[in-house]
Chimera marker file (.cmm) of the C-alpha trace (Angstrom):
<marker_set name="trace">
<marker id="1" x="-17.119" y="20.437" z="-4.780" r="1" g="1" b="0" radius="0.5"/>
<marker id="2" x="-19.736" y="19.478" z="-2.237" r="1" g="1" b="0" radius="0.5"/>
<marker id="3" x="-21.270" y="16.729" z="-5.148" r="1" g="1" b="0" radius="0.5"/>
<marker id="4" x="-18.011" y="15.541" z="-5.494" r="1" g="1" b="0" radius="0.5"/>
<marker id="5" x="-17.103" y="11.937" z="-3.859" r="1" g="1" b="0" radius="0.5"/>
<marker id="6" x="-13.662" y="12.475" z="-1.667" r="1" g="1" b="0" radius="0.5"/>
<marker id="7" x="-12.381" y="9.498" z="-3.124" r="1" g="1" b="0" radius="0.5"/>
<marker id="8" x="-12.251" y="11.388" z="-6.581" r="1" g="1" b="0" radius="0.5"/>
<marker id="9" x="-11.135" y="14.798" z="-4.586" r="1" g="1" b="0" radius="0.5"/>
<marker id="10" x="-8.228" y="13.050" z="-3.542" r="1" g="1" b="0" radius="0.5"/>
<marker id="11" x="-7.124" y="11.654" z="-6.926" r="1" g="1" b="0" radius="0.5"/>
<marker id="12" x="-6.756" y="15.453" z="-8.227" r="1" g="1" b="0" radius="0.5"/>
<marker id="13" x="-3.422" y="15.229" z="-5.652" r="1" g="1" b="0" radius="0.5"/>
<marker id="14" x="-2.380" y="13.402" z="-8.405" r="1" g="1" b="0" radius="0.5"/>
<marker id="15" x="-1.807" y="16.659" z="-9.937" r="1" g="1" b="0" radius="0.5"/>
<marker id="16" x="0.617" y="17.396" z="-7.995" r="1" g="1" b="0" radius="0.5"/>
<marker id="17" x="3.013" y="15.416" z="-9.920" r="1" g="1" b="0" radius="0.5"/>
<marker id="18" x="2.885" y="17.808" z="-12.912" r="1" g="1" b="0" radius="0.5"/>
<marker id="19" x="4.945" y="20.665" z="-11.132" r="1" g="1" b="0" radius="0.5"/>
<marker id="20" x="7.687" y="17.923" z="-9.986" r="1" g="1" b="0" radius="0.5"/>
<marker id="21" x="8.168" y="15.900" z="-12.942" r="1" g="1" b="0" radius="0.5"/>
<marker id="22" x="8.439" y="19.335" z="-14.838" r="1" g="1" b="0" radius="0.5"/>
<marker id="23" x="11.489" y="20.259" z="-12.447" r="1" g="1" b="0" radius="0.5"/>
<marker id="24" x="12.955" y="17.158" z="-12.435" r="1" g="1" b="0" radius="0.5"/>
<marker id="25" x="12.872" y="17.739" z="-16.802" r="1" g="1" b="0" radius="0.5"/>
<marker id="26" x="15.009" y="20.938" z="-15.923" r="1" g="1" b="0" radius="0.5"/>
<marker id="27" x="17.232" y="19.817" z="-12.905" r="1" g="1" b="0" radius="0.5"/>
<marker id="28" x="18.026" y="16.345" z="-13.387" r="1" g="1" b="0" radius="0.5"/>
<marker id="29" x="18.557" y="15.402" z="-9.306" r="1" g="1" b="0" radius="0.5"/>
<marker id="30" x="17.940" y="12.807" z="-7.637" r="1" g="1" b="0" radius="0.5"/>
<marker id="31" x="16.784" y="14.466" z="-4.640" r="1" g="1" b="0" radius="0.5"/>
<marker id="32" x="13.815" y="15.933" z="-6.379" r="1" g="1" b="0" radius="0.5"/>
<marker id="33" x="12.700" y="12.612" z="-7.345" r="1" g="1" b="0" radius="0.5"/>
<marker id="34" x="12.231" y="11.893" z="-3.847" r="1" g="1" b="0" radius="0.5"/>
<marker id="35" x="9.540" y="15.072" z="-4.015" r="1" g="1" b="0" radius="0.5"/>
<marker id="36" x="7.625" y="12.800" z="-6.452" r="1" g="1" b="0" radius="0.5"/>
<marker id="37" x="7.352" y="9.608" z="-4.025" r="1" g="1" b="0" radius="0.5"/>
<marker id="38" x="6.466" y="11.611" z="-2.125" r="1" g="1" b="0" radius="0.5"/>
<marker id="39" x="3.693" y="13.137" z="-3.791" r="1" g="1" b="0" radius="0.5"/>
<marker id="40" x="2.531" y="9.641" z="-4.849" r="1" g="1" b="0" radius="0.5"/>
<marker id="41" x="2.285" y="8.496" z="-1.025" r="1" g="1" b="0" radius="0.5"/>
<marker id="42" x="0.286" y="11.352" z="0.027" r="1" g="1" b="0" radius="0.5"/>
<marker id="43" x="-2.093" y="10.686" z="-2.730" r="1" g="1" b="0" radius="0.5"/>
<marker id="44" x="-2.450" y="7.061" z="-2.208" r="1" g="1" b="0" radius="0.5"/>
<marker id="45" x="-2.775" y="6.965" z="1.662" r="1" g="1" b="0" radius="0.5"/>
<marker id="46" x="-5.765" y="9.899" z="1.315" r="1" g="1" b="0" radius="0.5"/>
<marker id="47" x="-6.895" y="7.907" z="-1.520" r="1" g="1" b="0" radius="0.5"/>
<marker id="48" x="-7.427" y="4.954" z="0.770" r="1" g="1" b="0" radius="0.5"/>
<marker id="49" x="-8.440" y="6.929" z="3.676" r="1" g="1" b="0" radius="0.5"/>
<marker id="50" x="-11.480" y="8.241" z="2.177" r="1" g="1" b="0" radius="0.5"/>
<marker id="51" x="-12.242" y="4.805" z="0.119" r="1" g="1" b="0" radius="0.5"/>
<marker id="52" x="-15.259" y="2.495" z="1.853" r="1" g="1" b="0" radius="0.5"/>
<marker id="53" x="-14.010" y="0.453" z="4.810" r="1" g="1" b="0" radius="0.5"/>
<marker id="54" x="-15.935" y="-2.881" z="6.096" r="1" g="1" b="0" radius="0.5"/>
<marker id="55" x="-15.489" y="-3.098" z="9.846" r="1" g="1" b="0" radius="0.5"/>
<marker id="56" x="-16.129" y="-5.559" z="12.493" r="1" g="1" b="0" radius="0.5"/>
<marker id="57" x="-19.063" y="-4.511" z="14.298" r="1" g="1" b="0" radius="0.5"/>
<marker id="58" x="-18.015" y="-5.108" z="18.126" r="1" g="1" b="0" radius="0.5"/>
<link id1="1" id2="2" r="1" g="1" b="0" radius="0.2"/>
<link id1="2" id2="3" r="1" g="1" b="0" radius="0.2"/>
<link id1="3" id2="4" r="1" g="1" b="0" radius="0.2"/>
<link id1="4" id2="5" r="1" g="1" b="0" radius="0.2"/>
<link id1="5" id2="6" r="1" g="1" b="0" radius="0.2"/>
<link id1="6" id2="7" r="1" g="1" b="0" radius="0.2"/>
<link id1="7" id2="8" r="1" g="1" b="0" radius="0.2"/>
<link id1="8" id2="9" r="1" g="1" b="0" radius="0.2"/>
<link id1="9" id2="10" r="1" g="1" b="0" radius="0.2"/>
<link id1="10" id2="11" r="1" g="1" b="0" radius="0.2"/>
<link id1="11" id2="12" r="1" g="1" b="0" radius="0.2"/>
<link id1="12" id2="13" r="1" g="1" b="0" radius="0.2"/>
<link id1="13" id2="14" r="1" g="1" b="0" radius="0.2"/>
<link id1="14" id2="15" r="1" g="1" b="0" radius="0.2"/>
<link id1="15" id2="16" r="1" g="1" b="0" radius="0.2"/>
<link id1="16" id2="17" r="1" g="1" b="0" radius="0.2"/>
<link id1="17" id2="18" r="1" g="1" b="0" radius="0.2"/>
<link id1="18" id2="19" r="1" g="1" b="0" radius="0.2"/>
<link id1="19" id2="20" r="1" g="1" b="0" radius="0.2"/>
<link id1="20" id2="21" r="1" g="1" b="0" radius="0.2"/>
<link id1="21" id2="22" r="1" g="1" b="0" radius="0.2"/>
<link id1="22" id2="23" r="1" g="1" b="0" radius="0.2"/>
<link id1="23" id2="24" r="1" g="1" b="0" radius="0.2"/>
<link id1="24" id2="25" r="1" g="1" b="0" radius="0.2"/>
<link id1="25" id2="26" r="1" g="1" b="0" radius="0.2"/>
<link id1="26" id2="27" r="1" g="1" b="0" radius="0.2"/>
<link id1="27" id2="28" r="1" g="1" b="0" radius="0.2"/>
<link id1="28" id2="29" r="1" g="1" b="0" radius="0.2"/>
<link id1="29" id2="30" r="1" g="1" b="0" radius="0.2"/>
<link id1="30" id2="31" r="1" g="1" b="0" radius="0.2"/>
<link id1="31" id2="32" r="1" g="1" b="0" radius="0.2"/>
<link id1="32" id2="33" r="1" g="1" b="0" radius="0.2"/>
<link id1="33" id2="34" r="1" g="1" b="0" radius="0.2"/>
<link id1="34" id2="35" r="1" g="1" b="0" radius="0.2"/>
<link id1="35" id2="36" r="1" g="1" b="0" radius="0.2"/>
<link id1="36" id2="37" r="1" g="1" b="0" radius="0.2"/>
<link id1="37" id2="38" r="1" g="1" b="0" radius="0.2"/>
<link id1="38" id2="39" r="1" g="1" b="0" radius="0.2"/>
<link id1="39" id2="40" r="1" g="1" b="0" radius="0.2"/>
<link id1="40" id2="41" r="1" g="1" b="0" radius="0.2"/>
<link id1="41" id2="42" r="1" g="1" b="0" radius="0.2"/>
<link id1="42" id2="43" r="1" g="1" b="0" radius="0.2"/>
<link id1="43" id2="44" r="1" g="1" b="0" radius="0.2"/>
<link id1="44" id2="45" r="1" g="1" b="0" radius="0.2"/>
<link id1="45" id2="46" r="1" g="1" b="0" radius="0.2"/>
<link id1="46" id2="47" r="1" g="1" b="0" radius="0.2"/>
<link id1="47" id2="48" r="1" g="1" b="0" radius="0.2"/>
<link id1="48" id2="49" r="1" g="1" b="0" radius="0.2"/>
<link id1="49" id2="50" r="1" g="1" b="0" radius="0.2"/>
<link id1="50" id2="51" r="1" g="1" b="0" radius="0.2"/>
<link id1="51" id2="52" r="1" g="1" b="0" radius="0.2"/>
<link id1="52" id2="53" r="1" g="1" b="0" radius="0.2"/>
<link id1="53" id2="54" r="1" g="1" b="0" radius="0.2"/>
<link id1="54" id2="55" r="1" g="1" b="0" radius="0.2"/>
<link id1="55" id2="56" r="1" g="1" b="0" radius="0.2"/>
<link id1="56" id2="57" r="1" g="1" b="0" radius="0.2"/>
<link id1="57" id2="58" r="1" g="1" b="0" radius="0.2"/>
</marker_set>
């Protein structure tokens, strides 16, 4: 995992989604749904915490 960028690392929280869609197939609520968003922000915010940054130098 060490050759691995941790932009790509973080994408594989993507997988996440499998388990939740696959309960949502066999519940049907609405409330579980919410588990996906919230699956989705997790991945996206350490998706762009780990992506390149340009800062101001001070």
């Amino acid at each position: 995992m060490s050759t691995s960028s941790p932009r790509l690392v973080t994408l594989l929280a993507l997988l996440g989604l499998a388990p939740v869609a696959y309960y949502i197939q066999g519940t049907g609520r609405t409330v579980v749904a919410l588990s996906l968003v919230s699956v989705v922000v997790i991945a996206a915010s350490l998706f762009l915490m780990t992506g390149d940054h340009e800062g101001q130098a001070s």
